[in-house]
DRENPA-3360 file (N, C-alpha, C; in nm, 2 decimals, always signed):
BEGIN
1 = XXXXXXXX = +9.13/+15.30/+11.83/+9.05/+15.18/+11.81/+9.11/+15.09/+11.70 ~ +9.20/+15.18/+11.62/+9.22/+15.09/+11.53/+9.34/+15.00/+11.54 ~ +9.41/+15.03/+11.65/+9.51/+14.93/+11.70/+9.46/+14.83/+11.78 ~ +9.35/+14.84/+11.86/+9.29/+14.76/+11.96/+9.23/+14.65/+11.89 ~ +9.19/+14.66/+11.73/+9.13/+14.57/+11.63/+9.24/+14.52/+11.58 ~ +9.37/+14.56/+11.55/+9.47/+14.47/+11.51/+9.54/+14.35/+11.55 ~ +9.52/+14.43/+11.71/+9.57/+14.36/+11.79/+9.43/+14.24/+11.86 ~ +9.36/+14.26/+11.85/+9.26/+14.13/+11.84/+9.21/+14.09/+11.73;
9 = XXXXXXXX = +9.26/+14.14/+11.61/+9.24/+14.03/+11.53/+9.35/+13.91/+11.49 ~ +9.47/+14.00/+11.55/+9.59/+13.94/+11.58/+9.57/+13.78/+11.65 ~ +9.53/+13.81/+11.73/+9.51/+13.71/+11.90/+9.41/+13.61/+11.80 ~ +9.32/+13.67/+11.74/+9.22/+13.57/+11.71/+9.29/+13.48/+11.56 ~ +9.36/+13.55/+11.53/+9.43/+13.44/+11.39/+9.53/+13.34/+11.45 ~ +9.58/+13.40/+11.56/+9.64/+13.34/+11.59/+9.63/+13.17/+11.68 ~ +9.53/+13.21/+11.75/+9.43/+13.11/+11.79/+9.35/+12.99/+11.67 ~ +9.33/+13.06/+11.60/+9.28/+12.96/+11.47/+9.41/+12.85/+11.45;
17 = XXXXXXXX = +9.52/+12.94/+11.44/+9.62/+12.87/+11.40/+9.64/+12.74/+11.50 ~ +9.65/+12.75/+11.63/+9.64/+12.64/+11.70/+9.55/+12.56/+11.73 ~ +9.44/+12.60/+11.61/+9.32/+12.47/+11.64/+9.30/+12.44/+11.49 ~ +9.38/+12.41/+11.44/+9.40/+12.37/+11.29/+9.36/+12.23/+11.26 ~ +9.24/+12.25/+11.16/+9.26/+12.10/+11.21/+9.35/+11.94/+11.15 ~ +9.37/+11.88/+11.28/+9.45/+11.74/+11.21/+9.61/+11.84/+11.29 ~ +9.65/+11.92/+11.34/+9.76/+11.95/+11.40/+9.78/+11.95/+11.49 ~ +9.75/+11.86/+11.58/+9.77/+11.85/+11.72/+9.74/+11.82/+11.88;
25 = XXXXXXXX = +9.73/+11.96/+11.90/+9.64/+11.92/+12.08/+9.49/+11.87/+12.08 ~ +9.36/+11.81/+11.93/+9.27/+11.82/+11.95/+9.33/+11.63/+11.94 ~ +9.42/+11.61/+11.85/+9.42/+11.43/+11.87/+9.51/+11.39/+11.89 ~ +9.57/+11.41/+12.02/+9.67/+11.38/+12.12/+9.59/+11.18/+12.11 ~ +9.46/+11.19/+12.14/+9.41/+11.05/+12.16/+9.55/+10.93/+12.03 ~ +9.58/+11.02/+11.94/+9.64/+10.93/+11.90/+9.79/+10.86/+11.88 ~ +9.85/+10.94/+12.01/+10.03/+10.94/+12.05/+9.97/+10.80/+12.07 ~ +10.12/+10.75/+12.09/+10.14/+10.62/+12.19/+10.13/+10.64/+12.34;
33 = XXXXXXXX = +10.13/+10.75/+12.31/+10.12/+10.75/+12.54/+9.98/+10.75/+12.55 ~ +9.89/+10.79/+12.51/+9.77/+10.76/+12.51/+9.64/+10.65/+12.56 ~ +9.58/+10.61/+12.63/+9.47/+10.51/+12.60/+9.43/+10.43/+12.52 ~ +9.35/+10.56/+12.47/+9.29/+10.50/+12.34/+9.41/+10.44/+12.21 ~ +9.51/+10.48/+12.23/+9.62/+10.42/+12.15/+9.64/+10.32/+12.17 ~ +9.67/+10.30/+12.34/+9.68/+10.16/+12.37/+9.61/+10.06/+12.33 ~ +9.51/+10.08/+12.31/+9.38/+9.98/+12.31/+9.40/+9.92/+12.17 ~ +9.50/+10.00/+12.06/+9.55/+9.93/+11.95/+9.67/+9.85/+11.94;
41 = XXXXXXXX = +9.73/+9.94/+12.00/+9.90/+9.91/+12.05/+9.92/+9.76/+12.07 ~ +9.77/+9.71/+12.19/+9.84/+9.61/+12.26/+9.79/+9.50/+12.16 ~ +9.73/+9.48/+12.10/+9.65/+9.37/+11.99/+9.80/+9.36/+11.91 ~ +9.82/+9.50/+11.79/+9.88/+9.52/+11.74/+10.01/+9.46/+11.77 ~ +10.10/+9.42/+11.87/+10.18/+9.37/+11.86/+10.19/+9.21/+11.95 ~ +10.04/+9.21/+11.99/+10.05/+9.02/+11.97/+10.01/+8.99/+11.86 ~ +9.92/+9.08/+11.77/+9.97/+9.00/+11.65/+10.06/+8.96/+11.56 ~ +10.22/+9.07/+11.63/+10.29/+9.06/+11.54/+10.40/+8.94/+11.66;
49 = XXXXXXXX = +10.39/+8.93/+11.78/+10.42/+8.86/+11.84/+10.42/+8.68/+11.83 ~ +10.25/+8.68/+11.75/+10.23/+8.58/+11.76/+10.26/+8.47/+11.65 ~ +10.34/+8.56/+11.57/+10.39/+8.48/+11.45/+10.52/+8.50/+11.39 ~ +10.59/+8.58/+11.53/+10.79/+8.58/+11.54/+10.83/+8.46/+11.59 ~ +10.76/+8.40/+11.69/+10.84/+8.34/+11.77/+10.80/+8.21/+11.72 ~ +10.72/+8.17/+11.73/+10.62/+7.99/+11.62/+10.50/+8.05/+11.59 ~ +10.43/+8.02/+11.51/+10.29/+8.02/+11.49/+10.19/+7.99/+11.55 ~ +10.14/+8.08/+11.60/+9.99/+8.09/+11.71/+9.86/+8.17/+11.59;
57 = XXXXXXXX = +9.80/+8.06/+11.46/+9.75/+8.15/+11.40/+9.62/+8.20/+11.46 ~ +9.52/+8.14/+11.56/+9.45/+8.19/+11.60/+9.42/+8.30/+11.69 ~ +9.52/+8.31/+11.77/+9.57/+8.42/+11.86/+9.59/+8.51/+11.78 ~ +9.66/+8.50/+11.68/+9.68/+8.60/+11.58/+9.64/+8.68/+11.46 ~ +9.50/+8.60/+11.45/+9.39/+8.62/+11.38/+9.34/+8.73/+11.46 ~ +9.29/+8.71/+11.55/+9.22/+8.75/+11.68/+9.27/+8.84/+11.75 ~ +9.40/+8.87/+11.74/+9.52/+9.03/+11.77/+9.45/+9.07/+11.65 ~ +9.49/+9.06/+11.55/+9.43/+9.18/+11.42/+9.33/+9.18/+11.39;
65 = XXXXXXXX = +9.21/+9.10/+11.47/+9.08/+9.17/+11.45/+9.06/+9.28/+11.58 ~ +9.12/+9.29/+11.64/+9.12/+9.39/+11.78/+9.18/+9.44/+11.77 ~ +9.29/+9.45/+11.68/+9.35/+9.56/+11.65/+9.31/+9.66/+11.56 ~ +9.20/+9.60/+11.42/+9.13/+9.67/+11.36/+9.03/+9.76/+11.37 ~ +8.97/+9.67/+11.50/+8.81/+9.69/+11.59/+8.91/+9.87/+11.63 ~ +9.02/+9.85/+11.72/+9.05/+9.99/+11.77/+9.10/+10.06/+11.73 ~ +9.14/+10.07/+11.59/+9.18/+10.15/+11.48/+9.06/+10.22/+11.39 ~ +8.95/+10.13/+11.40/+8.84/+10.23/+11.32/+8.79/+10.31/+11.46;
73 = XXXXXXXX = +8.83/+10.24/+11.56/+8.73/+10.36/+11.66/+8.79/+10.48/+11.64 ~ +8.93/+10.48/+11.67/+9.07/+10.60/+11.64/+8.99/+10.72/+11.51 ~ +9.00/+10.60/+11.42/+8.97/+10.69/+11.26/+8.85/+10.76/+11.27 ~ +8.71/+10.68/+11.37/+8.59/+10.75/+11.42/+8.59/+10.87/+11.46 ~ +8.70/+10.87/+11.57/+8.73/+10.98/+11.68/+8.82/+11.11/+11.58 ~ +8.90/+11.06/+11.50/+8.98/+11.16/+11.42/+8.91/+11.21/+11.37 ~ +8.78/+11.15/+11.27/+8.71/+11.25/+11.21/+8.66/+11.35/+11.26 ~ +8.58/+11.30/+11.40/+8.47/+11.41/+11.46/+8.60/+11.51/+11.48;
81 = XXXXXXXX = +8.68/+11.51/+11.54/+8.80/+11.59/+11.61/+8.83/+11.71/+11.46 ~ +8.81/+11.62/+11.34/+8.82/+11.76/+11.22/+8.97/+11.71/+11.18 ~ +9.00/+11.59/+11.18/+9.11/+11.58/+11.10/+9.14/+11.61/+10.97 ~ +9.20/+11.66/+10.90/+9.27/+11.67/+10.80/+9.23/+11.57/+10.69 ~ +9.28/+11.57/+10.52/+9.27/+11.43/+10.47/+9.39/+11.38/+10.46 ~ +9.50/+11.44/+10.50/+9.64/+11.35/+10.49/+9.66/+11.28/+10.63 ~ +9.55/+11.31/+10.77/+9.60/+11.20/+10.89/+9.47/+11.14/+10.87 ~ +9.36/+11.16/+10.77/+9.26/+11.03/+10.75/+9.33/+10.91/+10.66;
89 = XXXXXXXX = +9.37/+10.97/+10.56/+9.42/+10.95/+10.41/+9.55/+10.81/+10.49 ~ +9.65/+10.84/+10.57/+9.73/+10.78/+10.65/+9.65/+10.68/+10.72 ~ +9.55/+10.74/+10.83/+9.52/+10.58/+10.89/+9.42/+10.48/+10.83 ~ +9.39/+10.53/+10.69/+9.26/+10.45/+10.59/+9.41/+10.39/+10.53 ~ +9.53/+10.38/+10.54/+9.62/+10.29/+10.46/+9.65/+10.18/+10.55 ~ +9.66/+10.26/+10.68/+9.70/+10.13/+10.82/+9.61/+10.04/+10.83 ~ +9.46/+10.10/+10.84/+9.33/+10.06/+10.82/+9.39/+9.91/+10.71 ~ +9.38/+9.92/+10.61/+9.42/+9.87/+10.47/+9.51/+9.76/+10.49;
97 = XXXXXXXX = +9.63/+9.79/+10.53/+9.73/+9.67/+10.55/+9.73/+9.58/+10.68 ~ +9.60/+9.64/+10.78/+9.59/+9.55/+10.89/+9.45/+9.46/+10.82 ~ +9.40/+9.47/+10.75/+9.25/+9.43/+10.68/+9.35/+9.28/+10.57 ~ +9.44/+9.37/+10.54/+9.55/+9.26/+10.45/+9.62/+9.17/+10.51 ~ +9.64/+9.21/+10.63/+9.75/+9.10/+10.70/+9.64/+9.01/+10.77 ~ +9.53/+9.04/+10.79/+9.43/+8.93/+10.85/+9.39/+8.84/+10.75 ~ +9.40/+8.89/+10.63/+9.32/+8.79/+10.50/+9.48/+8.72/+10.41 ~ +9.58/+8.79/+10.51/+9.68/+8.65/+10.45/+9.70/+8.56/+10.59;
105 = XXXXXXXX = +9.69/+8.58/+10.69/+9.70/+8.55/+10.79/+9.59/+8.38/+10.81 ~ +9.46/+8.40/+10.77/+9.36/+8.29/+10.75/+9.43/+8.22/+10.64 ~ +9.49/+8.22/+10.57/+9.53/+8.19/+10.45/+9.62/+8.12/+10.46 ~ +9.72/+8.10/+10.62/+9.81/+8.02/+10.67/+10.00/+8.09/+10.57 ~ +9.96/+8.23/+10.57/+10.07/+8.29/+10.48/+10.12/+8.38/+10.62 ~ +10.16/+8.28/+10.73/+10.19/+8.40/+10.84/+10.31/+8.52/+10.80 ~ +10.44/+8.52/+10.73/+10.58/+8.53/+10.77/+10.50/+8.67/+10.67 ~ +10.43/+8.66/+10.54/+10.35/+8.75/+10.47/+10.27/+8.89/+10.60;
113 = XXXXXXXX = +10.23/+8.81/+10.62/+10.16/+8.91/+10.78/+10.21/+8.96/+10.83 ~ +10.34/+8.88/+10.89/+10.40/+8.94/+10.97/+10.46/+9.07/+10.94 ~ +10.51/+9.08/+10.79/+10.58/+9.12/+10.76/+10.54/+9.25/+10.71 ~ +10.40/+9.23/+10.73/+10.32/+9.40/+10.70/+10.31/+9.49/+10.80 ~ +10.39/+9.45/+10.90/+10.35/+9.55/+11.02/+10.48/+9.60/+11.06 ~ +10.55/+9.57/+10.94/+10.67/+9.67/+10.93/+10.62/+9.82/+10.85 ~ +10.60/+9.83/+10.73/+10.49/+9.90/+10.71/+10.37/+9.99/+10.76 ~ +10.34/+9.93/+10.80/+10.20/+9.95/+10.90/+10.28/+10.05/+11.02;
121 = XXXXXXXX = +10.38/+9.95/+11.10/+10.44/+10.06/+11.16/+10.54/+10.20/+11.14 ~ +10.59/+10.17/+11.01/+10.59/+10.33/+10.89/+10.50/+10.43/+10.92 ~ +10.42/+10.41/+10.87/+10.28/+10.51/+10.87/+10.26/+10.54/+11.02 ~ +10.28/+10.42/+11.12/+10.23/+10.51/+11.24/+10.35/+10.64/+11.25 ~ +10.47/+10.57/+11.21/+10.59/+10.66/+11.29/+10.55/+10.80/+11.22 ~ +10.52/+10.81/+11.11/+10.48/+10.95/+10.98/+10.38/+10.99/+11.05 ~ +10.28/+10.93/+11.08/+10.12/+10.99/+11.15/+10.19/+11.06/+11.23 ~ +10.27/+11.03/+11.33/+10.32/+11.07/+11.50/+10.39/+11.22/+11.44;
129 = XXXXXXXX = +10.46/+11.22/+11.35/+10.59/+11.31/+11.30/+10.50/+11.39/+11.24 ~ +10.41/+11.40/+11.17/+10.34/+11.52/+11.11/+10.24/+11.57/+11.21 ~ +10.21/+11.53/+11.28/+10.13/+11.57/+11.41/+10.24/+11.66/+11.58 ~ +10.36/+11.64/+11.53/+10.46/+11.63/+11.63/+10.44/+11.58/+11.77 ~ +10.43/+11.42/+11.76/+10.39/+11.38/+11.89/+10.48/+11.28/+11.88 ~ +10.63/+11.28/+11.83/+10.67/+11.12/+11.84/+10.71/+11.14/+12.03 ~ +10.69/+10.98/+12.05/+10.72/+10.92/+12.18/+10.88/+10.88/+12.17 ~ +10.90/+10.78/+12.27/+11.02/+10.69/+12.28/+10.96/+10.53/+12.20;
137 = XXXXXXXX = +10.83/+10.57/+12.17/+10.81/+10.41/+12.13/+10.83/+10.45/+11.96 ~ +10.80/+10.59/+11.89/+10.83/+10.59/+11.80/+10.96/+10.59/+11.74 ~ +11.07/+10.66/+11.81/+11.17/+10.62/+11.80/+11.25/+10.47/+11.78 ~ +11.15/+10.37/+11.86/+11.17/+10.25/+11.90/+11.14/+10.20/+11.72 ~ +11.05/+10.24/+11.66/+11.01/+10.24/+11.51/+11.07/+10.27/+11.43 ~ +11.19/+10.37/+11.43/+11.29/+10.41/+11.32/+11.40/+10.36/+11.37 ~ +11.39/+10.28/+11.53/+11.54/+10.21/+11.52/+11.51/+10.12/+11.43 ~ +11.40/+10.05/+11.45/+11.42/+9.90/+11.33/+11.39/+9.92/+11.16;
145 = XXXXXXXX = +11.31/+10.04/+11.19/+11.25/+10.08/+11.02/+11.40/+10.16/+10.92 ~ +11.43/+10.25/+11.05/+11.51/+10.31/+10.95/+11.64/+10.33/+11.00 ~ +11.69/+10.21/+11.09/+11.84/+10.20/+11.12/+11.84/+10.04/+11.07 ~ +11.80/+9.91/+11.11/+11.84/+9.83/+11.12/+11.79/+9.73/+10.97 ~ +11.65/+9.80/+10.92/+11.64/+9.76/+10.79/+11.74/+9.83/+10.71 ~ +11.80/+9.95/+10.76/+11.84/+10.02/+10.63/+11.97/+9.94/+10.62 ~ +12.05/+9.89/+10.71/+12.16/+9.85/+10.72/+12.16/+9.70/+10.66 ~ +12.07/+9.61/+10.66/+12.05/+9.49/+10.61/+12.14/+9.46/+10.48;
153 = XXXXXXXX = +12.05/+9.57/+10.37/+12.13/+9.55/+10.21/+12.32/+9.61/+10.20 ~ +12.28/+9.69/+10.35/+12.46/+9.77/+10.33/+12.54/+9.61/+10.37 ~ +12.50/+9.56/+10.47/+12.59/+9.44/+10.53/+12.60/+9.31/+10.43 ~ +12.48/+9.27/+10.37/+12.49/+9.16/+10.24/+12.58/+9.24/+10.10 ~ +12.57/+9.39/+10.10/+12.69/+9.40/+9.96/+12.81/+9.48/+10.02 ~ +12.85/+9.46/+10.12/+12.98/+9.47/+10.14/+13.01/+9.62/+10.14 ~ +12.89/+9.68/+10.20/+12.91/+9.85/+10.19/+12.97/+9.93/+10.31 ~ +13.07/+9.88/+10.38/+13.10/+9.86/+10.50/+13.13/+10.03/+10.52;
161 = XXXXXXXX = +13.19/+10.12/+10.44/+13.17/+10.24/+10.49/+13.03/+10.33/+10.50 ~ +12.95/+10.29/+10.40/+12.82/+10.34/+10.46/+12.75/+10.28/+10.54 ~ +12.76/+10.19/+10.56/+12.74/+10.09/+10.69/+12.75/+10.18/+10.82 ~ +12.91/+10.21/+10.80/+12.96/+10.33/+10.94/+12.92/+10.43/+10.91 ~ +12.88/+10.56/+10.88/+12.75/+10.62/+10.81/+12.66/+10.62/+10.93 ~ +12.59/+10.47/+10.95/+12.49/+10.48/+11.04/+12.52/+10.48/+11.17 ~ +12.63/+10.46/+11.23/+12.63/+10.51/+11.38/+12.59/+10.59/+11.46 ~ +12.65/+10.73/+11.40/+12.55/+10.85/+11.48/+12.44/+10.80/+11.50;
169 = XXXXXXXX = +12.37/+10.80/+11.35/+12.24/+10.77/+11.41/+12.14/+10.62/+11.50 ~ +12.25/+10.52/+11.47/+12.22/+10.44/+11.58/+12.19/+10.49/+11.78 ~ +12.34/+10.55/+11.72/+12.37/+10.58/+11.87/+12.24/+10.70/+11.91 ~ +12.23/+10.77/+11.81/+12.12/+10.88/+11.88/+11.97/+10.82/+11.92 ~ +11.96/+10.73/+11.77/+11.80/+10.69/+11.80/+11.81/+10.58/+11.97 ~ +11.90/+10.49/+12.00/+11.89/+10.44/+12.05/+11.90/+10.51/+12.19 ~ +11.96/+10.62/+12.22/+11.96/+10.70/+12.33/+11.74/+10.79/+12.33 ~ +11.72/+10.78/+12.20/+11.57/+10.82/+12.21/+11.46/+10.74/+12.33;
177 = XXXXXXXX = +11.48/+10.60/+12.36/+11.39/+10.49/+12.41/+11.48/+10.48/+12.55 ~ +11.56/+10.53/+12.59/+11.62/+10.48/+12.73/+11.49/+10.52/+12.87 ~ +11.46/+10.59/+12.87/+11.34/+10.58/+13.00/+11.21/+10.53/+12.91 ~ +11.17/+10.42/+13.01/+11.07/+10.38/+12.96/+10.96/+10.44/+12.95 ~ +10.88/+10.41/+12.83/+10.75/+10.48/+12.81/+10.62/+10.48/+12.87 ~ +10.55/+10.53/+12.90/+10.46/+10.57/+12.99/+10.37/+10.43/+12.96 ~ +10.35/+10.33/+12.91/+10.26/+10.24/+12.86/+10.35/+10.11/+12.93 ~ +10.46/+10.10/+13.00/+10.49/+10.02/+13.04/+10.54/+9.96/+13.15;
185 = XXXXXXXX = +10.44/+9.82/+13.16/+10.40/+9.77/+13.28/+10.52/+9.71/+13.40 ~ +10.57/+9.71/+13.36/+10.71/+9.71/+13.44/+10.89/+9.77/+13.37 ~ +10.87/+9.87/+13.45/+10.97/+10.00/+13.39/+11.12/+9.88/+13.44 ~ +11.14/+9.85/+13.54/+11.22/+9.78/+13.61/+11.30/+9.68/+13.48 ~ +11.21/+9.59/+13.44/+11.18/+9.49/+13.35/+11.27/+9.54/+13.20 ~ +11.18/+9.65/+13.19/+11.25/+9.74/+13.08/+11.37/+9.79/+13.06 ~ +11.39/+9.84/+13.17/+11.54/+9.85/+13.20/+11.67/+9.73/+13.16 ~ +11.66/+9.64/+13.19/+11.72/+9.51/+13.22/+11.75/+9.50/+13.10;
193 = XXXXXXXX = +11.63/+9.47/+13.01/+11.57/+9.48/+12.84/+11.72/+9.55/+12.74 ~ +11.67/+9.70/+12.78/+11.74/+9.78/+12.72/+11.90/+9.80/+12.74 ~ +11.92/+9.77/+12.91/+12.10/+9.73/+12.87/+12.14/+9.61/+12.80 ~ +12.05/+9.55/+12.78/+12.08/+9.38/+12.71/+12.08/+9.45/+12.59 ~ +11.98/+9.52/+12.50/+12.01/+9.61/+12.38/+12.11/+9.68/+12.37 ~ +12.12/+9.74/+12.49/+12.26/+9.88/+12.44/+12.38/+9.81/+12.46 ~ +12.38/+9.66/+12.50/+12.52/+9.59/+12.50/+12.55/+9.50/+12.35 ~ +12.41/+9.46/+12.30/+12.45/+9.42/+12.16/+12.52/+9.51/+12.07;
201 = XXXXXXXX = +12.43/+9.58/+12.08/+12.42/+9.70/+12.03/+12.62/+9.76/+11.96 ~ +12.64/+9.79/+12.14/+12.76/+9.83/+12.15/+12.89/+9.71/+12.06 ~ +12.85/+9.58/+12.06/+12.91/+9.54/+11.99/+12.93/+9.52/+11.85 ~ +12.79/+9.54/+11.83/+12.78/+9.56/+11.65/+12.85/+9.67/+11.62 ~ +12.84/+9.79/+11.68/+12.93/+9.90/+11.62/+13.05/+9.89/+11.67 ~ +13.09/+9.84/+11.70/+13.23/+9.76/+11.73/+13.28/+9.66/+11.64 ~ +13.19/+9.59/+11.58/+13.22/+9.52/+11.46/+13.22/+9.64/+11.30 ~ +13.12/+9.70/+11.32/+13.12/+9.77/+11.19/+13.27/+9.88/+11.16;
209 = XXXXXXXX = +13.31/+9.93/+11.31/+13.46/+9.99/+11.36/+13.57/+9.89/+11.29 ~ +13.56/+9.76/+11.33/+13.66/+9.68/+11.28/+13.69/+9.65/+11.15 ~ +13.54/+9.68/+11.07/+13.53/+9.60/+10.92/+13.60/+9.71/+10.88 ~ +13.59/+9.83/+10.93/+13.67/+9.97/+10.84/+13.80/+10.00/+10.95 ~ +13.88/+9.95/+10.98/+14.01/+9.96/+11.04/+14.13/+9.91/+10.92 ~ +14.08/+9.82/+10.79/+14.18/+9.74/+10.75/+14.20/+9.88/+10.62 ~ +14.33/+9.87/+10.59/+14.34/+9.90/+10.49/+14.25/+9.92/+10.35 ~ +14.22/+9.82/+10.32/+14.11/+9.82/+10.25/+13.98/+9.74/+10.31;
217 = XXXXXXXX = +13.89/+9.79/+10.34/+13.77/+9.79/+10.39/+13.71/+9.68/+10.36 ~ +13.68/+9.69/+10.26/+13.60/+9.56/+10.16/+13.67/+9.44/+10.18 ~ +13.81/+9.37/+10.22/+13.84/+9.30/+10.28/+13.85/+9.27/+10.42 ~ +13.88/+9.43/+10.51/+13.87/+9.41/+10.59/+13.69/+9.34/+10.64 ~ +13.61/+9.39/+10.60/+13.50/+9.37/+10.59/+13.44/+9.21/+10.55 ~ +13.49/+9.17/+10.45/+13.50/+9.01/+10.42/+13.55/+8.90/+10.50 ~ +13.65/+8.97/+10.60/+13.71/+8.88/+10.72/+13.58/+8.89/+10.82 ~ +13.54/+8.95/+10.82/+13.47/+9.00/+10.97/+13.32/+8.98/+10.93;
225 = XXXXXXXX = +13.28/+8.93/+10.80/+13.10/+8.91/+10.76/+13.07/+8.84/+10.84 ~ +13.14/+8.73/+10.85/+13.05/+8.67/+10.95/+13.00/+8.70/+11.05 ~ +13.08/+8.75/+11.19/+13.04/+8.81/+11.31/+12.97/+8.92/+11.31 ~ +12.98/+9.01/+11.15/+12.91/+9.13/+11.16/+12.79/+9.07/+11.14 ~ +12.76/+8.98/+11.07/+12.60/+8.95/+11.04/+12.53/+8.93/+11.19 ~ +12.63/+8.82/+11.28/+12.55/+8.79/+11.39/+12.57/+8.93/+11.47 ~ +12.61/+9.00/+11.49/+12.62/+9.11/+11.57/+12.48/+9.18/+11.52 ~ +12.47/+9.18/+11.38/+12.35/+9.25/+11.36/+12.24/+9.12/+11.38;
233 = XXXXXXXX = +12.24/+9.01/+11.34/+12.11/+8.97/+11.43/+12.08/+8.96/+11.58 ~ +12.20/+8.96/+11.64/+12.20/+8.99/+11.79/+12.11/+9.10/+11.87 ~ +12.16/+9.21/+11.80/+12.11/+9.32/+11.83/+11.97/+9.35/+11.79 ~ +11.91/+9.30/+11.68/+11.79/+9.32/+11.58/+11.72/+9.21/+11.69 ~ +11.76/+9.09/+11.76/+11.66/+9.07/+11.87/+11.66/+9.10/+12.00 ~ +11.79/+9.14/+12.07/+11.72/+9.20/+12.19/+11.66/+9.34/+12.15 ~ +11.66/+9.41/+12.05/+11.60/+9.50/+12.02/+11.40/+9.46/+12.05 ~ +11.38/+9.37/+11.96/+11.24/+9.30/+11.97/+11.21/+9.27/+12.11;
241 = XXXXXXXX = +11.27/+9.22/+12.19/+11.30/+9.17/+12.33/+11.25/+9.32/+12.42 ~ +11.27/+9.46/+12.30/+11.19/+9.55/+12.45/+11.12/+9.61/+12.36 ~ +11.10/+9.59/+12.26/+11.00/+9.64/+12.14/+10.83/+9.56/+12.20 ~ +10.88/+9.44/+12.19/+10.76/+9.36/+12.25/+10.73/+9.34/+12.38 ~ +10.80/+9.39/+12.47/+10.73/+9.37/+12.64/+10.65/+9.46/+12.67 ~ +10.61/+9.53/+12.60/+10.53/+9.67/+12.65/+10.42/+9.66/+12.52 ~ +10.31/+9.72/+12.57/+10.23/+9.73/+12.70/+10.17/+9.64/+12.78 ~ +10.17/+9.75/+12.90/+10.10/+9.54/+12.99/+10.02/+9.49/+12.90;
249 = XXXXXXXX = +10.06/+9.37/+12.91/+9.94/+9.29/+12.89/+10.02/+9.15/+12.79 ~ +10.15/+9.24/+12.72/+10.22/+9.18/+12.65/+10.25/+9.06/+12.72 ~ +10.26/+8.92/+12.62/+10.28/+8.80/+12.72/+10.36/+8.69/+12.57 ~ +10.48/+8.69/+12.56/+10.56/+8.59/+12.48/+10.53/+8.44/+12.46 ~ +10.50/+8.42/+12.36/+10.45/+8.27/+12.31/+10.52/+8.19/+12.40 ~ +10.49/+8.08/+12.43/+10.53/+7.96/+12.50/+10.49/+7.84/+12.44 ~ +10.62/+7.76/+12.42/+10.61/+7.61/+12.34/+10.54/+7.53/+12.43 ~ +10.43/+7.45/+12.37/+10.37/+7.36/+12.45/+10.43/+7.23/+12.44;
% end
């Protein structure tokens, strides 16, 4: 008897363990492959849509109030579900900076706005990673969070060997997003997208290759700023180019 109790008390701790809460299979509702995700997802990035390309402030007002509206439902649903206070504690910050970017947003401070949902998209990529649910769309989030911002300050001071540093992980994260994600409305579309990315792409590390070929780097690198800059803005927008086509519904400003 007394092994028959070990062994189910075994089974039963064990079971606890995978209904922990805030760990997992109870708020799947909050991957990106999800629904109910979507129903933030898609606001969320016309609002950030709507003030890259020219200023649409009303549309864009009106993405981050619907983006808000389906982020407190999310936060509603995490609670009952027994989340944790570090994946409340996280989406009461997103909560926060989307409540901020709407009150600079009325304020006619778009580029301010805009520029919070780089942030904002931080915290999702962390929410996803401590829950272990990242997607291909989150990866799509540390390409630009934490490959292509990081590289910004390396390419303006001339850091051209840590600059190369980042290739692996270019080349990895960007091999993360190659099949398209379950939320998007034309995979075909996507495709097209992403070799147009993996060909900038391929150039920029081709430029960062060249800046470190010369003898000394930091010259070699001083010949070559210029093209390496536009290689990196090249690539930082067809990147946006498949960041922003997904999910249906996504629809790119048009000059009147």
């Amino acid at each position: 008897m007394k092994h028959i109790y070990v062994i189910v008390t075994s089974i039963f701790l064990y079971s606890m363990l995978l209904t922990v809460p805030g760990q997992g299979a109870e708020l799947d509702f909050l991957s990106f492959a999800a629904p109910s995700m979507t129903k933030f997802n898609l606001p969320f990035k016309q609002y950030i849509a709507s003030y890259k390309v020219f200023v649409e402030k009303d549309k864009g007002i009106a993405a981050i109030t619907r983006a808000m509206s389906a982020w407190n439902t999310l936060m509603a649903q995490a609670r009952t579900a027994g989340a944790d206070e570090s994946v409340l504690g996280r989406m009461e910050a997103v909560r926060g900076m989307l409540v901020q970017a709407h009150g600079l947003a009325r304020q006619n401070r778009y580029e301010e706005a805009r520029e919070l949902s780089i942030p904002i998209r931080s915290e999702l990529y962390e929410l996803h990673r401590s829950l272990d649910m990242l997607t291909g769309e989150d990866y799509m989030i540390y390409m630009h969070n934490g490959v292509f911002h990081r590289a910004e300050p390396l390419i303006a001071g001339q850091r051209y060997a840590e600059l190369e540093m980042l290739v692996p992980r270019i080349k990895a994260t960007l091999a993360r997003f190659s099949t398209p994600p379950v939320t998007v409305g034309d995979p075909a579309d996507y495709k097209k997208r992403y070799q147009r990315l993996t060909k900038a792409v391929g150039n920029y590390l081709e430029k960062i290759s060249q800046a470190n070929t010369y003898v000394d780097p930091e010259y070699g690198g001083h010949v070559l700023q210029r093209e390496l800059e536009q290689a990196h803005v090249a690539a930082h927008k067809k990147f946006g180019a498949v960041y922003l086509s997904f999910p249906a519904g996504m629809v790119w400003p048009k000059k009147r």
